[in-house]
PDB file of N, CA, C and O in Angstrom, chain B, residues numbered from 101:
ATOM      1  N   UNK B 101      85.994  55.615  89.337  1.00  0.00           N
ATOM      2  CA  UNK B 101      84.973  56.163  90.203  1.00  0.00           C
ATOM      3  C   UNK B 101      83.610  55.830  89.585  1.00  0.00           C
ATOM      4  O   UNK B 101      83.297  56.202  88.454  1.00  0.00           O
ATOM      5  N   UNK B 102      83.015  55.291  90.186  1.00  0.00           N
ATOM      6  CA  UNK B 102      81.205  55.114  89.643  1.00  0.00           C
ATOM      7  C   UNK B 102      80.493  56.388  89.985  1.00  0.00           C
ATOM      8  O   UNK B 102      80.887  57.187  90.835  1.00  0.00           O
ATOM      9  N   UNK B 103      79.280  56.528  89.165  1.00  0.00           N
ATOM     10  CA  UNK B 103      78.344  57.322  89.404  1.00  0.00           C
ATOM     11  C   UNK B 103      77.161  56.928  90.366  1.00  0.00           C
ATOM     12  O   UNK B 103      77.214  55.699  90.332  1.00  0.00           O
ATOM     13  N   UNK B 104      76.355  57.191  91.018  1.00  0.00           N
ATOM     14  CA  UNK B 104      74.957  56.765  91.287  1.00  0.00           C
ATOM     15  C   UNK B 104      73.840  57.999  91.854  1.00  0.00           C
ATOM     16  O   UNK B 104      74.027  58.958  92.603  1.00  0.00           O
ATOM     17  N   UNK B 105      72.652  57.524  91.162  1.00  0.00           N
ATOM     18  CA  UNK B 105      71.658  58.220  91.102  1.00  0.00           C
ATOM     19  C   UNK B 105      70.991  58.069  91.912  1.00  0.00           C
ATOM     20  O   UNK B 105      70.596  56.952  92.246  1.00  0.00           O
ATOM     21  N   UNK B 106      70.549  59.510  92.664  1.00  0.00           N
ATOM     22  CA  UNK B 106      69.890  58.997  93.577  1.00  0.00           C
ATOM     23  C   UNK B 106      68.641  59.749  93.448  1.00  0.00           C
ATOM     24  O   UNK B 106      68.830  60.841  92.913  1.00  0.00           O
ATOM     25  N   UNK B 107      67.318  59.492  93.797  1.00  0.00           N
ATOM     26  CA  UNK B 107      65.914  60.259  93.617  1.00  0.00           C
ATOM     27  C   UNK B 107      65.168  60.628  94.784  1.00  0.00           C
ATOM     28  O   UNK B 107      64.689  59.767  95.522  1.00  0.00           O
ATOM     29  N   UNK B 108      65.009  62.175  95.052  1.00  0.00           N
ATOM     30  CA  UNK B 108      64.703  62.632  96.234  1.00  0.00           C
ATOM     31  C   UNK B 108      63.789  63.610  95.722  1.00  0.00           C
ATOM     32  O   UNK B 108      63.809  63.990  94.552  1.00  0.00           O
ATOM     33  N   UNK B 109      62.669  64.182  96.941  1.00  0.00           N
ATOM     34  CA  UNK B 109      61.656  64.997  96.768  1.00  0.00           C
ATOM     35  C   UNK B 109      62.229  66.387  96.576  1.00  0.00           C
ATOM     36  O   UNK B 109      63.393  66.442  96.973  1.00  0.00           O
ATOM     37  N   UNK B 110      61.817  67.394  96.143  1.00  0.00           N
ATOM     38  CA  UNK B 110      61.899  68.296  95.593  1.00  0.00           C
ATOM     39  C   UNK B 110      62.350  69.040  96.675  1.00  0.00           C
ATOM     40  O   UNK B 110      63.177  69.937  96.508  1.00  0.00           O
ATOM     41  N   UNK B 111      61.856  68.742  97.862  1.00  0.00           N
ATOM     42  CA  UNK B 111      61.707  69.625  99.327  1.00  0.00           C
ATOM     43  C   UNK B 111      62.865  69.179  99.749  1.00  0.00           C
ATOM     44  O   UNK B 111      63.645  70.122  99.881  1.00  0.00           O
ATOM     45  N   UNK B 112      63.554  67.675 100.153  1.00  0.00           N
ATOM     46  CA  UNK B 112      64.637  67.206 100.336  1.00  0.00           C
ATOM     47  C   UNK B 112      66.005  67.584  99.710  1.00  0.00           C
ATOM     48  O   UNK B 112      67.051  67.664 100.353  1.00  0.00           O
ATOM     49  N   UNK B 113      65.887  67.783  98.518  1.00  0.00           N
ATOM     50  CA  UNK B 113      66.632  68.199  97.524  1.00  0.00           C
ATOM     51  C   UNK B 113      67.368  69.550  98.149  1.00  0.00           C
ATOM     52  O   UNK B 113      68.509  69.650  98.599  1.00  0.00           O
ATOM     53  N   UNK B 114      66.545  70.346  98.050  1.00  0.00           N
ATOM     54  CA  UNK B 114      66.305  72.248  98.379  1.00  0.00           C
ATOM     55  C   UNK B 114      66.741  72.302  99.543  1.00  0.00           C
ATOM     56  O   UNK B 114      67.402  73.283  99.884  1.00  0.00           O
ATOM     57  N   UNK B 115      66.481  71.284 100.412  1.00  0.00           N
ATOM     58  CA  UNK B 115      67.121  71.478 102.203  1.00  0.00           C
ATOM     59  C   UNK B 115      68.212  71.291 102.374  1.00  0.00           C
ATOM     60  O   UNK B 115      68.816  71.893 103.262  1.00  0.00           O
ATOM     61  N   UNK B 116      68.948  70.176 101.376  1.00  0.00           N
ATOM     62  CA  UNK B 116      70.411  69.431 101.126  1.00  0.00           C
ATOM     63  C   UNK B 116      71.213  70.408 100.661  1.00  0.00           C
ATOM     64  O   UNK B 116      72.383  70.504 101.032  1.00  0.00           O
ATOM     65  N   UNK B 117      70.653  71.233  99.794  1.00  0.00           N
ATOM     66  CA  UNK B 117      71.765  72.199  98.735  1.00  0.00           C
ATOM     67  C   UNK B 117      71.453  73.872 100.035  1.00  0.00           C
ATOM     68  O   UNK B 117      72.000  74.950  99.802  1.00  0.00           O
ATOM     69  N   UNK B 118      70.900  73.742 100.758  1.00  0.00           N
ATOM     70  CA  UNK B 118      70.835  74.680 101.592  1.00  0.00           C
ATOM     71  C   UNK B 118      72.000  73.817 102.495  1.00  0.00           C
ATOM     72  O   UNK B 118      73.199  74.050 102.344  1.00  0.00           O
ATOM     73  N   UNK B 119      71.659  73.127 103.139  1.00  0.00           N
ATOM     74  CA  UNK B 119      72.867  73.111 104.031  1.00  0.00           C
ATOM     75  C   UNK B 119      74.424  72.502 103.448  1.00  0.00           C
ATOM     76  O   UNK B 119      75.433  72.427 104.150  1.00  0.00           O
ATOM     77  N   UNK B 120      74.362  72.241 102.511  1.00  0.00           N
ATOM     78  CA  UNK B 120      75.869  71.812 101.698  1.00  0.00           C
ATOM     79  C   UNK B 120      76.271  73.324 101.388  1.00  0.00           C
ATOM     80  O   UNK B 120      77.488  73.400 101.555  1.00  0.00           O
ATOM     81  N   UNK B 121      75.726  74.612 100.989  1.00  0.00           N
ATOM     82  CA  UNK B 121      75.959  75.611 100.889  1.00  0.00           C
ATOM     83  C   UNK B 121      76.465  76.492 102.296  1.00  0.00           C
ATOM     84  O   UNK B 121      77.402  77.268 102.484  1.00  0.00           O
ATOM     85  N   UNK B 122      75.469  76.019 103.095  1.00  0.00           N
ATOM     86  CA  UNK B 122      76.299  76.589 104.736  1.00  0.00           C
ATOM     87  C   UNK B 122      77.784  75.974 104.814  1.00  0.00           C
ATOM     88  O   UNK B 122      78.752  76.735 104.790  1.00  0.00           O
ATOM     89  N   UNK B 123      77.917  74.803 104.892  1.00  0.00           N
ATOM     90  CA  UNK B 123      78.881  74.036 105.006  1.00  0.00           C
ATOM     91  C   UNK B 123      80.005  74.407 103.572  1.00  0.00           C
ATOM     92  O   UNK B 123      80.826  73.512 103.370  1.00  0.00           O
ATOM     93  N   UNK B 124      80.053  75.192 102.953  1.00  0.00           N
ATOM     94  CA  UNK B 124      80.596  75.583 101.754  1.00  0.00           C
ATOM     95  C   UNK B 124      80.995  74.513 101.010  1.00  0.00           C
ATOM     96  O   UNK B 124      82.180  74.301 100.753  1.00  0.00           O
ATOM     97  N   UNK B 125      79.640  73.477 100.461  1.00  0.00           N
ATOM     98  CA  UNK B 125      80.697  72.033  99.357  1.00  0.00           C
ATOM     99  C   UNK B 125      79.457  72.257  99.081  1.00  0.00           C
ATOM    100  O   UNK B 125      78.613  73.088  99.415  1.00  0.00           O
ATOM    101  N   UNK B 126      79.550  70.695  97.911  1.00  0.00           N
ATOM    102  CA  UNK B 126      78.138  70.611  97.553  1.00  0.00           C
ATOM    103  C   UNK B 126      77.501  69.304  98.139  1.00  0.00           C
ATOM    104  O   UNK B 126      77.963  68.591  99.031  1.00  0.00           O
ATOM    105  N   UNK B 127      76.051  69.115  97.264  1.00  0.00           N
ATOM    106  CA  UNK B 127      75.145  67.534  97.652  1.00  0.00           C
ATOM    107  C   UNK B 127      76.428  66.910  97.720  1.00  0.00           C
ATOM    108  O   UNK B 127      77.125  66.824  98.731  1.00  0.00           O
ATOM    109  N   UNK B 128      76.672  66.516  96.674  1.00  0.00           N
ATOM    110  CA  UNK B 128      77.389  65.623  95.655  1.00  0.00           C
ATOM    111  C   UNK B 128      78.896  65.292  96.592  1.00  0.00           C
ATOM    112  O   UNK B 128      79.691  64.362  96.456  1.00  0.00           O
ATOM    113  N   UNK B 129      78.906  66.253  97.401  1.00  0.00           N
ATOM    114  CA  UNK B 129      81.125  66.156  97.950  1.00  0.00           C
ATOM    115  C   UNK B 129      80.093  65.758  99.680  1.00  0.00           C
ATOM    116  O   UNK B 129      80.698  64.956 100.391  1.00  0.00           O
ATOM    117  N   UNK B 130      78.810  66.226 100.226  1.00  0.00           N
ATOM    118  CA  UNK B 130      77.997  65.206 101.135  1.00  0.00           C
ATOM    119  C   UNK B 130      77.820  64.198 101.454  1.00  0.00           C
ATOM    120  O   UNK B 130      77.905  63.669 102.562  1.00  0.00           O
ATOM    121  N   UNK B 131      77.426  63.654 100.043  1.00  0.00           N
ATOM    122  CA  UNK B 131      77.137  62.158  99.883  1.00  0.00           C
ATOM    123  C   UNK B 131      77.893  61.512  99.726  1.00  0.00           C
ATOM    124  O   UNK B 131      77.690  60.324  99.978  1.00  0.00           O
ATOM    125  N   UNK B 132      79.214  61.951  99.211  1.00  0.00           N
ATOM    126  CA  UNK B 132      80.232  61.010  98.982  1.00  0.00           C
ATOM    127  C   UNK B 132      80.620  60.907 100.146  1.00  0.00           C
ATOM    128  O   UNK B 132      80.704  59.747 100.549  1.00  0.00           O
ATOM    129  N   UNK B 133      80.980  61.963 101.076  1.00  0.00           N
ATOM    130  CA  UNK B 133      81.606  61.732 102.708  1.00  0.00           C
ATOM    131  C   UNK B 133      80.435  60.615 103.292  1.00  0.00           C
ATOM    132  O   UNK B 133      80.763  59.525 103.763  1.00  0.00           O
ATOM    133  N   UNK B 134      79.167  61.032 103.189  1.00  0.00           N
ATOM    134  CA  UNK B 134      78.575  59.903 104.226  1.00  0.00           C
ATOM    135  C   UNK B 134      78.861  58.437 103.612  1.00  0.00           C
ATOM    136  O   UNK B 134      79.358  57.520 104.266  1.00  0.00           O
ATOM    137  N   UNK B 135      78.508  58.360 102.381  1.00  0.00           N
ATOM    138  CA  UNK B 135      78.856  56.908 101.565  1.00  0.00           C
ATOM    139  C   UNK B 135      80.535  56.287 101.987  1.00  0.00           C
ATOM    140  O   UNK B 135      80.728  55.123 102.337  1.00  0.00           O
ATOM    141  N   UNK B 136      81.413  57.122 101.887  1.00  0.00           N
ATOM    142  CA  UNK B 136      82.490  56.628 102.098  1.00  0.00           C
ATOM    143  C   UNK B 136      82.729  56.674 103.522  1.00  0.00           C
ATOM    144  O   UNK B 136      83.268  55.609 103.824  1.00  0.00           O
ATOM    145  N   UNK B 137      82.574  57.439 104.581  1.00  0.00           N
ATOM    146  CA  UNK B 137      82.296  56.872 105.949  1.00  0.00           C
ATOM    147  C   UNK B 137      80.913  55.641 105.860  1.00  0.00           C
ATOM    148  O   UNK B 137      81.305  54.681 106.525  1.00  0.00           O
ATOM    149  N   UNK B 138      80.235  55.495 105.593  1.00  0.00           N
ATOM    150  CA  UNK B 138      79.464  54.563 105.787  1.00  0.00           C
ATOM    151  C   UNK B 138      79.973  52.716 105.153  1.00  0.00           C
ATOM    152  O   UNK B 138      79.869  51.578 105.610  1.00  0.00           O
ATOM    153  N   UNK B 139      80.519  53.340 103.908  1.00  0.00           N
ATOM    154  CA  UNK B 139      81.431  51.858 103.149  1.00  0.00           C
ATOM    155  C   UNK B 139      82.544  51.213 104.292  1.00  0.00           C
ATOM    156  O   UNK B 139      82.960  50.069 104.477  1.00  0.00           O
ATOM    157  N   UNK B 140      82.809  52.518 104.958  1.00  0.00           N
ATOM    158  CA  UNK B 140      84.170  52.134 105.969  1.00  0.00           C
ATOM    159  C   UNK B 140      84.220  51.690 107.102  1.00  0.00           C
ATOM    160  O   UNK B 140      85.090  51.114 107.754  1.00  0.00           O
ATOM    161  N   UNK B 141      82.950  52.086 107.335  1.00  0.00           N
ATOM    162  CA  UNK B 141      82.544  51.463 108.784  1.00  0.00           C
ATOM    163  C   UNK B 141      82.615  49.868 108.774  1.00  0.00           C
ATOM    164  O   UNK B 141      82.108  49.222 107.857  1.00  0.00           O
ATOM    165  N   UNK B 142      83.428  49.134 110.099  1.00  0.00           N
ATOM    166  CA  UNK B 142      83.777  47.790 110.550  1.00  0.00           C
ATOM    167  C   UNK B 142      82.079  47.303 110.847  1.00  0.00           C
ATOM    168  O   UNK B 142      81.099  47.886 111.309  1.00  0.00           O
ATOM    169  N   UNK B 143      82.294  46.161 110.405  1.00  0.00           N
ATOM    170  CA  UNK B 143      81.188  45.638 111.204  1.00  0.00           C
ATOM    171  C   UNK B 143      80.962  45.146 112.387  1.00  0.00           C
ATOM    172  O   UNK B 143      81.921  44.545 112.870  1.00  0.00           O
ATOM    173  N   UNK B 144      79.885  45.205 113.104  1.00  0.00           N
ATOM    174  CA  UNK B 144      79.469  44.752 114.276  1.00  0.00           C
ATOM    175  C   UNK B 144      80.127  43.787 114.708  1.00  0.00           C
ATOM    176  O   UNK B 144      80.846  43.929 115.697  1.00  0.00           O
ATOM    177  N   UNK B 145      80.049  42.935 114.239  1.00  0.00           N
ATOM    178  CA  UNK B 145      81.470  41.293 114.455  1.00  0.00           C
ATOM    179  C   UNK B 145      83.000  41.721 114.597  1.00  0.00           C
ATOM    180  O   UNK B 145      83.878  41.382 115.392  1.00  0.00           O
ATOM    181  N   UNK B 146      82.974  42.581 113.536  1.00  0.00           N
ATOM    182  CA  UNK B 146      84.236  42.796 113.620  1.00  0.00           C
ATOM    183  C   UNK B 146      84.500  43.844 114.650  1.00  0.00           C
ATOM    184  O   UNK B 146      85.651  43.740 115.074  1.00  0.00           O
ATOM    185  N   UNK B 147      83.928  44.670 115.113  1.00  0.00           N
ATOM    186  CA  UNK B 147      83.898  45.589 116.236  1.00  0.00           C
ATOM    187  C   UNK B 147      84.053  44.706 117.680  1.00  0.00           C
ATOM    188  O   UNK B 147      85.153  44.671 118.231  1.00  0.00           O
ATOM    189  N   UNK B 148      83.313  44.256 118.046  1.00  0.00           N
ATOM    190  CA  UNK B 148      83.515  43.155 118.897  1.00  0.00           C
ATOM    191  C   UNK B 148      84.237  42.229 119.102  1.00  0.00           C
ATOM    192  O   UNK B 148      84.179  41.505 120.096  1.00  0.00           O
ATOM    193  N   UNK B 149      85.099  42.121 118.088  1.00  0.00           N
ATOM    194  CA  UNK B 149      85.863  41.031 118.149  1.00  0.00           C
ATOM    195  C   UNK B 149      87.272  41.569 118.461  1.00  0.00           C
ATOM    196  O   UNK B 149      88.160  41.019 119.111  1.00  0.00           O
ATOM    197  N   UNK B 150      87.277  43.317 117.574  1.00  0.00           N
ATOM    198  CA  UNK B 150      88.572  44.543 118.286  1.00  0.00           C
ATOM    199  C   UNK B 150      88.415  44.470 119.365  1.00  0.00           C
ATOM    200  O   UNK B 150      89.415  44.051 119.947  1.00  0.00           O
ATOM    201  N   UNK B 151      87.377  44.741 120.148  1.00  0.00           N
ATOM    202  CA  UNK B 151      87.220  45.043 121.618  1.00  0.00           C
ATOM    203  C   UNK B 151      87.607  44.402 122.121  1.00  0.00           C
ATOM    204  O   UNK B 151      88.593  44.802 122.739  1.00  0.00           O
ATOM    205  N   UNK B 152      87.126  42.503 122.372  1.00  0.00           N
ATOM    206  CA  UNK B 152      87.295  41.253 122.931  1.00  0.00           C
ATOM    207  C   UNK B 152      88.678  41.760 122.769  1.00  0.00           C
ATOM    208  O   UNK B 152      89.043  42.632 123.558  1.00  0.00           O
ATOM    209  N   UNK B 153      89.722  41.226 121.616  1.00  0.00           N
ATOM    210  CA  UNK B 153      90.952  41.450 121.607  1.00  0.00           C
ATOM    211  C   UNK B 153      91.692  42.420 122.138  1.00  0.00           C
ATOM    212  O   UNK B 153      92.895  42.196 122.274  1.00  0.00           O
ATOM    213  N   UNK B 154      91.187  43.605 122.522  1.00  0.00           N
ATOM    214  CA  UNK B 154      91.765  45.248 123.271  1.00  0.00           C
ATOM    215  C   UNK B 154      91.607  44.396 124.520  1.00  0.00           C
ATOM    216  O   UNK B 154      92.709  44.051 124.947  1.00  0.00           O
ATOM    217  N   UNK B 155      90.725  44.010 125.141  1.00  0.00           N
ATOM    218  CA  UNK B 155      90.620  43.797 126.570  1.00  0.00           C
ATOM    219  C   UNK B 155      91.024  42.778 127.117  1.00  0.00           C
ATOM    220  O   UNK B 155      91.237  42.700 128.326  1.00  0.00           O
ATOM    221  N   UNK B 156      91.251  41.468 125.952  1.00  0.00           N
ATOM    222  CA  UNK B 156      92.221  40.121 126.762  1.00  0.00           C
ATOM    223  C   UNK B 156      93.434  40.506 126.600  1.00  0.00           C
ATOM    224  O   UNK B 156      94.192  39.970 127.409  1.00  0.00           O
ATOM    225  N   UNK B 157      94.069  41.416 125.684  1.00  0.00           N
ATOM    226  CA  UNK B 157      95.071  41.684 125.952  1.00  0.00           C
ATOM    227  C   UNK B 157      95.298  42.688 126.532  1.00  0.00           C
ATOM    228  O   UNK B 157      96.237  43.298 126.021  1.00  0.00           O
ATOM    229  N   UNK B 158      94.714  43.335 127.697  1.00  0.00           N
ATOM    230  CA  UNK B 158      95.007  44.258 128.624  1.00  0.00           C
ATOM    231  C   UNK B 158      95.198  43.204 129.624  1.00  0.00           C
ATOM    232  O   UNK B 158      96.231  43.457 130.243  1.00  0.00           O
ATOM    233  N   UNK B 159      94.706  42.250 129.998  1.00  0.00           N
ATOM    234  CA  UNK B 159      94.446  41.403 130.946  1.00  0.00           C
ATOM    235  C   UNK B 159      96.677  41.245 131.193  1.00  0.00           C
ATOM    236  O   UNK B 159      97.466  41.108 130.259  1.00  0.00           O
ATOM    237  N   UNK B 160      96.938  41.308 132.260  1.00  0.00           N
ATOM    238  CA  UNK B 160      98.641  41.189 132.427  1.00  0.00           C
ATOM    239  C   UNK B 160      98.466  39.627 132.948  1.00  0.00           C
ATOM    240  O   UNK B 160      99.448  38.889 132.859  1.00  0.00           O
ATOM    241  N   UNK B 161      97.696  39.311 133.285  1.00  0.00           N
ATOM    242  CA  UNK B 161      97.628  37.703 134.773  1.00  0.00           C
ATOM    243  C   UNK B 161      96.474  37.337 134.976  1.00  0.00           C
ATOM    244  O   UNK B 161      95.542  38.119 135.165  1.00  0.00           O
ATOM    245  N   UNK B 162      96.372  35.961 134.962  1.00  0.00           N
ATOM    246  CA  UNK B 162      94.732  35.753 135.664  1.00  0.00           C
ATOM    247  C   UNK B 162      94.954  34.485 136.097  1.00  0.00           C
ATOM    248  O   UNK B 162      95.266  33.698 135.204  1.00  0.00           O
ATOM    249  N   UNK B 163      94.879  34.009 137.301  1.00  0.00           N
ATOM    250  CA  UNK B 163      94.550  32.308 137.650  1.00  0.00           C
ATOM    251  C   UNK B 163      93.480  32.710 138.365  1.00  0.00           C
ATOM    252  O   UNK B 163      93.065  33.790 138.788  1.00  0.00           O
ATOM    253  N   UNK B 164      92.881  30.769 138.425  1.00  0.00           N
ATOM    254  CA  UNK B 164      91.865  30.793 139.328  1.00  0.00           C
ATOM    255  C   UNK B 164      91.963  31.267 140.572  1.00  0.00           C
ATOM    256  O   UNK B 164      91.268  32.117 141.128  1.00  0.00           O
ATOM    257  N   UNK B 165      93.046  30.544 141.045  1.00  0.00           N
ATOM    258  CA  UNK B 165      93.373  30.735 142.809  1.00  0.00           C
ATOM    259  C   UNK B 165      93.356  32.054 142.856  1.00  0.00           C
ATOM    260  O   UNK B 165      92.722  32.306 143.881  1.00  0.00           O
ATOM    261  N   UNK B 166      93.808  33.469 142.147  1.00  0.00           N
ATOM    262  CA  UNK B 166      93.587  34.919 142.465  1.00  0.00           C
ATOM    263  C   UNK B 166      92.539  34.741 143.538  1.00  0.00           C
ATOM    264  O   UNK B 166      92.799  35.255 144.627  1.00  0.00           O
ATOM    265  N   UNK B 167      91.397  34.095 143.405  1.00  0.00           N
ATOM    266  CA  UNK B 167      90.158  34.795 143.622  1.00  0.00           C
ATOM    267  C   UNK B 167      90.080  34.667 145.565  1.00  0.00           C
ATOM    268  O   UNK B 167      90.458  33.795 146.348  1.00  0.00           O
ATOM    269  N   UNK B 168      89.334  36.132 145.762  1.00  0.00           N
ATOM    270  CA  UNK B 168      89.219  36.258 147.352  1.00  0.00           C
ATOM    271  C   UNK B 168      88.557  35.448 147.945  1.00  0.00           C
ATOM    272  O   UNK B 168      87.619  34.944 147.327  1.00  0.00           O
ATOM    273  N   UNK B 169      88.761  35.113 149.082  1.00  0.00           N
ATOM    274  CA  UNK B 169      88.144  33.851 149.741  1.00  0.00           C
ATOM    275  C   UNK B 169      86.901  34.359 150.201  1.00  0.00           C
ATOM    276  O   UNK B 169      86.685  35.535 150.492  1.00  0.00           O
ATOM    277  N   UNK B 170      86.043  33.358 150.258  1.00  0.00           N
ATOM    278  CA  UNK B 170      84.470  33.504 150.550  1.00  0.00           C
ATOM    279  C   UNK B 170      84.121  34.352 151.208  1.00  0.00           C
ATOM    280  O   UNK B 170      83.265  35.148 150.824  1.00  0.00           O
ATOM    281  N   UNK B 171      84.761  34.421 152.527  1.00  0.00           N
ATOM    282  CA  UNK B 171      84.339  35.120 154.085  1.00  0.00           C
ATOM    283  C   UNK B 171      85.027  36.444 153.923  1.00  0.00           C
ATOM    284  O   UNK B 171      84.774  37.387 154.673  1.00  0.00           O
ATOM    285  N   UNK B 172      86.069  36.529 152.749  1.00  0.00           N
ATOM    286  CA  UNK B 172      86.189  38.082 152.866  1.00  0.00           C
ATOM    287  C   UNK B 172      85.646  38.915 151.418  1.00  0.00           C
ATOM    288  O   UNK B 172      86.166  39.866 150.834  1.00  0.00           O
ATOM    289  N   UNK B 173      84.284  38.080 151.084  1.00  0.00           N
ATOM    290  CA  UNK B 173      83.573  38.294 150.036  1.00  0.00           C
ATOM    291  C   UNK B 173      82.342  39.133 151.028  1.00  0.00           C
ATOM    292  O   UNK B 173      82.120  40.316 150.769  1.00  0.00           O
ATOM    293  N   UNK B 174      81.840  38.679 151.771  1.00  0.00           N
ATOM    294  CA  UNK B 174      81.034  38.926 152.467  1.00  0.00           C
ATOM    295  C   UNK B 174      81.536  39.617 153.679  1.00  0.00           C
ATOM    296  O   UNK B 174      80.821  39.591 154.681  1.00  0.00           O
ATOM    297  N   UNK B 175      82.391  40.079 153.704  1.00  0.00           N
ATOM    298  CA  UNK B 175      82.830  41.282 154.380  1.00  0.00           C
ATOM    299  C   UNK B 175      82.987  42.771 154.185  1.00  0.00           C
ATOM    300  O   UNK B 175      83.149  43.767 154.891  1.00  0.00           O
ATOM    301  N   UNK B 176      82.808  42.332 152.312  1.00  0.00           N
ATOM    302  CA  UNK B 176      82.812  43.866 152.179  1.00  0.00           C
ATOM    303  C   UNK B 176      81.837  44.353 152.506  1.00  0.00           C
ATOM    304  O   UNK B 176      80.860  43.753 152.954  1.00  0.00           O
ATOM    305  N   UNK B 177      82.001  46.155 152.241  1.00  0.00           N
ATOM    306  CA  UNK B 177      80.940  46.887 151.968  1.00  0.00           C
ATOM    307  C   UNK B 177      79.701  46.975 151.408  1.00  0.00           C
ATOM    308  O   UNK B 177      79.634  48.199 151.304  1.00  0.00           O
ATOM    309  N   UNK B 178      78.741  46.592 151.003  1.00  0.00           N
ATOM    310  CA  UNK B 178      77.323  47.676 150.020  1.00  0.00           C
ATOM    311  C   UNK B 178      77.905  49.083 149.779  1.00  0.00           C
ATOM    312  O   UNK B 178      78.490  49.914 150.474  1.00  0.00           O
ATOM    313  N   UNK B 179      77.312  48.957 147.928  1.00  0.00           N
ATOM    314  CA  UNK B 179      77.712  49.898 147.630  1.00  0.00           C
ATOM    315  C   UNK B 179      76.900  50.953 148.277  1.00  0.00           C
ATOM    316  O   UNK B 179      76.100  50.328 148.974  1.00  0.00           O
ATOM    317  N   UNK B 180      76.661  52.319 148.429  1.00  0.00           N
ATOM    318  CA  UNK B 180      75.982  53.655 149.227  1.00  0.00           C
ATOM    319  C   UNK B 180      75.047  53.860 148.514  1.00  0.00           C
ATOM    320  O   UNK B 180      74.274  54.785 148.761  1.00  0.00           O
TER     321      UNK B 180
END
């Protein structure tokens, strides 16, 4: 486990150990949750690239020819 130091205003400090005390832990068991949710978080690329992959593979079928013919493109509705 590493250590790291971190340097905060006096006022910041006092607000942190107030609400780590509501929350019954301390700074110290805080910072480690946000640091280690924050280390864990996927990146943007890689988020997008889950998604892309969730949604082509929802896809069951796709050809071109599916697609509705012109004149009953322009038959539908407007949306309200």
């Amino acid at each position: 486990m590493k250590n790291i130091t971190v340097s905060v205003s006096e006022k910041v400090y006092r607000q942190a150990r107030i609400k780590a005390a509501e929350r019954d832990t301390s700074v110290s068991a805080v910072v480690r949750e946000f640091l280690i949710a924050f280390g864990g978080d996927e990146t943007d690329f890689s988020r997008r690239k889950r998604l892309q992959d969730e949604v082509i593979s929802s896809i069951v079928s796709f050809r071109g020819g599916d697609r509705e013919p012109r004149q009953k493109l322009y038959e539908r509705r407007a949306l309200p």
